[in-house]
VEXFI-174530 format. One record per residue (C-alpha): x, y, z; residue in one letter. Coordinates in nm, 2 decimals. Example, Ala and Ser with C-alpha at 12.3 -4.5 7.8 and 13.67 -1.06 7.14 Angstrom:
! VEXFI-174530
       px       py       pz   res
     1.23    -0.45     0.78     a
     1.37    -0.11     0.71     s
//
This chain:
! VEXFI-174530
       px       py       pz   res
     0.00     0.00     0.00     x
     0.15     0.31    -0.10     x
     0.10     0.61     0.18     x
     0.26     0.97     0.21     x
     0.26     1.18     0.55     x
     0.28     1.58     0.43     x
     0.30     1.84     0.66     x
     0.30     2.27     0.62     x
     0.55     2.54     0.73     x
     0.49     2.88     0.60     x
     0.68     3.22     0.70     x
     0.89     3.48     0.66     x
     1.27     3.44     0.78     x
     1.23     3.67     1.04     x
     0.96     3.56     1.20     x
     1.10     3.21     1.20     x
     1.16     3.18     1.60     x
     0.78     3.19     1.64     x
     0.72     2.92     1.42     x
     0.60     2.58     1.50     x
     0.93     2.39     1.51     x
     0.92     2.09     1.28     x
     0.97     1.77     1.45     x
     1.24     1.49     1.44     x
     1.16     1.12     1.46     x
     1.13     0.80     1.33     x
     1.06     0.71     0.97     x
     0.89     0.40     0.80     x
     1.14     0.33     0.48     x
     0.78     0.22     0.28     x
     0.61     0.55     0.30     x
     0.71     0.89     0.21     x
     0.76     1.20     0.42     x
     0.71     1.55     0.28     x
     0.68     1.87     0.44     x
     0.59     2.15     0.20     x
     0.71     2.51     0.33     x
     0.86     2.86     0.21     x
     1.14     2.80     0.43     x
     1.47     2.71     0.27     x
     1.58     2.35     0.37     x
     1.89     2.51     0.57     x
     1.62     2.67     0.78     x
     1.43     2.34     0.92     x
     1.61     2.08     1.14     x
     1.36     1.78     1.07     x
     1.26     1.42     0.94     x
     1.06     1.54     0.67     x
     1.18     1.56     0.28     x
     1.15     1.96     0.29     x
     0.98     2.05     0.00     x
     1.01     2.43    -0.10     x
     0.72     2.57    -0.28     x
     0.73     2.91    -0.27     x
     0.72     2.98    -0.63     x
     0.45     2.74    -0.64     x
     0.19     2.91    -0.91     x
    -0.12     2.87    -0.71     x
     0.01     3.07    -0.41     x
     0.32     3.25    -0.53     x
     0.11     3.57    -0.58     x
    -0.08     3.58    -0.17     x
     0.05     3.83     0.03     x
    -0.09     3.56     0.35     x
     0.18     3.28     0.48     x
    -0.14     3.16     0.67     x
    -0.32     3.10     0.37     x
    -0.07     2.98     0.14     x
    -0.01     2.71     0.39     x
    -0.36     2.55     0.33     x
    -0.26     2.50    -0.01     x
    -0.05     2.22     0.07     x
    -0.25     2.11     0.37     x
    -0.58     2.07     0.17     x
    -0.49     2.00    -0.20     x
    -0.18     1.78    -0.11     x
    -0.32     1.55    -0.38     x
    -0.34     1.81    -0.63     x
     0.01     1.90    -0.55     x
     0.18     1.56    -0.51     x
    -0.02     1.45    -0.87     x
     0.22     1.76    -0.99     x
     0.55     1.64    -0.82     x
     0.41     1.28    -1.07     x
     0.34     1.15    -0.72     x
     0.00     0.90    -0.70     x
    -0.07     0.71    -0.31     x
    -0.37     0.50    -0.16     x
    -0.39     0.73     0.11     x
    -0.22     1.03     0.24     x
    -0.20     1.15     0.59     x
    -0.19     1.55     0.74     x
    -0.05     1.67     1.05     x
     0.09     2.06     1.15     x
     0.43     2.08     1.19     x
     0.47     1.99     1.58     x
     0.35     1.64     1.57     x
     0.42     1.38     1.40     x
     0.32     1.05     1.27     x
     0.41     0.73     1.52     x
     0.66     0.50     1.42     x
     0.50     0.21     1.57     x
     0.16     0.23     1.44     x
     0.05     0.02     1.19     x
    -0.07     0.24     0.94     x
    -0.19     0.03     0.67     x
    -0.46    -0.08     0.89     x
    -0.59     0.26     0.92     x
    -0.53     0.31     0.55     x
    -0.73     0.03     0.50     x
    -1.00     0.16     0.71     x
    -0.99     0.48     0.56     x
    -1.06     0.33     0.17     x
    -1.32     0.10     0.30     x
    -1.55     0.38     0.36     x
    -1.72     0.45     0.08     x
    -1.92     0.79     0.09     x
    -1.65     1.01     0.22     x
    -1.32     0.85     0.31     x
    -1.20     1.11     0.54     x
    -1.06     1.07     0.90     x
    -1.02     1.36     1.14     x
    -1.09     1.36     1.50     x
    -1.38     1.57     1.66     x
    -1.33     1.87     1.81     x
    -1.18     1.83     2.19     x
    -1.39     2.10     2.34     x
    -1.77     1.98     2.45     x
    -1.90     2.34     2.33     x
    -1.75     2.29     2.01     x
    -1.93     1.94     1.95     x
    -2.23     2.01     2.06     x
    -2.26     2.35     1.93     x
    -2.10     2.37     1.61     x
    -1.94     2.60     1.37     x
    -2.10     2.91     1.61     x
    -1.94     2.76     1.93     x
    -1.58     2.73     1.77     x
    -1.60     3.09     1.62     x
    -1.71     3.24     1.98     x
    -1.41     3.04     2.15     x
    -1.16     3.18     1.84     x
    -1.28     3.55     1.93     x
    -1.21     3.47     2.31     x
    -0.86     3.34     2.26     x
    -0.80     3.59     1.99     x
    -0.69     3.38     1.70     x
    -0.85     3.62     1.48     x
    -1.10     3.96     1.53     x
    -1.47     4.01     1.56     x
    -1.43     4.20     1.16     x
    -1.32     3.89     1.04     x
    -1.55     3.65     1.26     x
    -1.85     3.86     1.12     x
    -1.77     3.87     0.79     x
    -1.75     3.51     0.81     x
    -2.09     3.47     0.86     x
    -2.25     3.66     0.63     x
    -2.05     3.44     0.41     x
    -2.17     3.16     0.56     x
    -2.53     3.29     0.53     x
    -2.49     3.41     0.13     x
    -2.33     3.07     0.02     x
    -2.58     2.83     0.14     x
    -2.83     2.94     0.43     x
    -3.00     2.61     0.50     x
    -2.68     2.52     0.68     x
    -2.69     2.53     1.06     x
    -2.42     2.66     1.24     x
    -2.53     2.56     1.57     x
    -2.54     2.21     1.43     x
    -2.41     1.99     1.70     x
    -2.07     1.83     1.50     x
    -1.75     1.99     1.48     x
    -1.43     1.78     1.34     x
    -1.05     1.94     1.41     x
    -0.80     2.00     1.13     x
    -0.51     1.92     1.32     x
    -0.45     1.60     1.18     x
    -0.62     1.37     0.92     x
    -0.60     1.10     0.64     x
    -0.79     1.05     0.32     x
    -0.82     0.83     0.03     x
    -0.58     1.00    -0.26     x
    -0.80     0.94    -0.56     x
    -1.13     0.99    -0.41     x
    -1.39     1.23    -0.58     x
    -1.58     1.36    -0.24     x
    -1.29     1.44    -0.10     x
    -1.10     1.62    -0.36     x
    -1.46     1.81    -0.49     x
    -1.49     1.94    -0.10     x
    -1.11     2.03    -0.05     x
    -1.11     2.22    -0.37     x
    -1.47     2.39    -0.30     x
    -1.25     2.51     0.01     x
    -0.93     2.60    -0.14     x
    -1.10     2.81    -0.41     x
    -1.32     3.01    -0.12     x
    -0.97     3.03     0.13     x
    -0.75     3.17    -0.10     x
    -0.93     3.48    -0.14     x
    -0.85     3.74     0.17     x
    -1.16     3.91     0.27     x
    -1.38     3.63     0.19     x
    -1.40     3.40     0.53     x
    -1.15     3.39     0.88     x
    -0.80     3.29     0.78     x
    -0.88     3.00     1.03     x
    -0.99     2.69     0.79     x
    -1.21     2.49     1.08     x
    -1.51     2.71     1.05     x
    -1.50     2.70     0.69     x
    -1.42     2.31     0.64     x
    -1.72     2.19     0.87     x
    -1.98     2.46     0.72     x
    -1.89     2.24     0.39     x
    -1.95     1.91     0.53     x
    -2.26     2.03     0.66     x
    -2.38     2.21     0.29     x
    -2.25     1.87     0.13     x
    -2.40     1.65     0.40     x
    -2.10     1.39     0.49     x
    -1.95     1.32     0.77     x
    -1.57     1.22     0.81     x
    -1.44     0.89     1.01     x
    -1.41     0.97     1.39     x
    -1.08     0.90     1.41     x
    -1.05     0.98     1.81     x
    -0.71     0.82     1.93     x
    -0.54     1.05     1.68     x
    -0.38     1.26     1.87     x
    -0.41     1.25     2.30     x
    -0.67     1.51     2.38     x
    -0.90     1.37     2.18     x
    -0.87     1.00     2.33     x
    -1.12     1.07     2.67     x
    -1.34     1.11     2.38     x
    -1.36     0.77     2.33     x
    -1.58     0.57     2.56     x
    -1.32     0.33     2.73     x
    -1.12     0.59     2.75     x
    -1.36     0.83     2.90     x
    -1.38     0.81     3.29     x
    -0.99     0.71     3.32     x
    -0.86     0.91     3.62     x
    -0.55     1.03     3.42     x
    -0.42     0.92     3.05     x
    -0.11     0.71     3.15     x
     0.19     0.78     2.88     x
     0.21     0.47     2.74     x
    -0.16     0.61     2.63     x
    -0.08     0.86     2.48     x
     0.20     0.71     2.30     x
    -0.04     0.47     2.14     x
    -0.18     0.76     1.94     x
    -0.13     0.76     1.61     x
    -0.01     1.09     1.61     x
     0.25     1.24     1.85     x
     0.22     1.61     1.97     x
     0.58     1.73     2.13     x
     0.44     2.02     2.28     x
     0.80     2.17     2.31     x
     0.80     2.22     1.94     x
     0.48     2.47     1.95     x
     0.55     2.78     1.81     x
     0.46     3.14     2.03     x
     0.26     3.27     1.69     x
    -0.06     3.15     1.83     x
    -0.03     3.43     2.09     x
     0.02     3.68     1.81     x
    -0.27     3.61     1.54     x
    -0.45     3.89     1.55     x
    -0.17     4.15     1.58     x
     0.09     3.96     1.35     x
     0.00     3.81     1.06     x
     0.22     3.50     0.95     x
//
């Protein structure tokens, strides 16, 4: 089975130290590792096959490092197809995790083609709020921890409103983009991820943050991603075994499929709205 991990690192040099520092670990000769950035390679001590794409023509021209970073993180197929690169399944995660050695992937790969309708696997959102109150939960906790202002949050939503109304945005299902795998050739997934790219891209159009904008389109198209829970650690008490465990024991948290070294996470979080990546 052929599978690719990709990740994103967008910025300019001098902003560097508030990056998200990509991570070292161990590597599965089978599958390939690419992490897509505008970095040069001198820049990035990592695992990853750095893969500059600066000069890329579908992003070249945005004045956003934010947004040119989606490019790669939703329409990796698009790109890989372009590097002559073709995979069963490719997997997503930011820059400061990454994927687990010891995990048998193929299963999950396997899992992931299997589904028929929309083979997509994210995790749910970790926050309660958030999953039981939907795209209008998320953007009120995004105002409060000021990853991006009330101009942007509003305009947003009249978006929302203007490209499909029926959908709910207090609809009680909200999926993280933190991490996630998909089937390479599927035609749900790559209709939906381009429907978002080619909204994203332009600046005044919806938040720079891509949640909001990815669940409003699973809603408008009506399917709903694998819950992919043991992803990443704080999404595990979200599974029911899981869920009334005193504490998460590190072996635990190890058995995710994605690792998050929480040393690695950049300080630009702090910063959105007064310094735009």
């Amino acid at each position: 089975m052929k599978i690719c991990f990709t990740s994103a690192l967008f910025c300019s040099i001098r902003k560097l130290r508030q990056l998200d520092r990509p991570t070292k670990f161990l590597r599965n000769p089978k599958y390939d590792y690419f992490m897509f950035t505008s970095l040069p390679e001198s820049k990035l001590d990592t695992s990853w096959d750095v893969v500059n794409i600066k000069t890329n023509e579908n992003i070249k021209t945005m004045p956003s490092y934010l947004r040119k970073s989606r490019y790669p993180k939703f329409m990796s197929w698009h790109l890989l197809e372009s590097m002559q690169k073709k995979y069963d399944v490719v997997f997503y995660c930011d820059a400061w995790i990454s994927p687990n050695i010891n995990k048998d992937w193929e299963s999950l790969a396997r899992r992931i083609m299997n589904e028929k309708e929309f083979p997509f696997a994210q995790t749910e959102h970790n926050k309660k709020e958030c999953r039981e109150g939907g795209i209008s939960s998320e953007m009120e906790r995004i105002l409060i921890s000021e990853r991006d202002t009330i101009t942007s949050m509003n305009q947003t939503k009249v978006f929302f409103k203007n490209y499909d109304s029926n959908v709910d945005l207090n609809y009680p299902q909200y999926f993280e983009n933190t991490c996630f795998g998909y089937a390479f050739d599927s035609e749900p997934v790559r209709k939906i991820t381009s429907e978002l790219w080619e909204i994203y891209k332009e600046e005044n159009l919806v938040s720079f943050r891509d949640q909001p904008l990815w669940n409003f389109l699973l809603l408008k198209h009506g399917v709903k991603p694998i819950a992919q829970n043991d992803m990443k650690d704080n999404t595990l008490r979200l599974i029911p075994e899981y869920k009334e465990l005193p504490h998460l024991t590190d072996k635990l948290i190890n058995s995710c499929w994605f690792l998050r070294k929480y040393e690695n996470e950049g300080s630009m979080r702090e910063n959105y709205t007064k310094d735009k990546f």
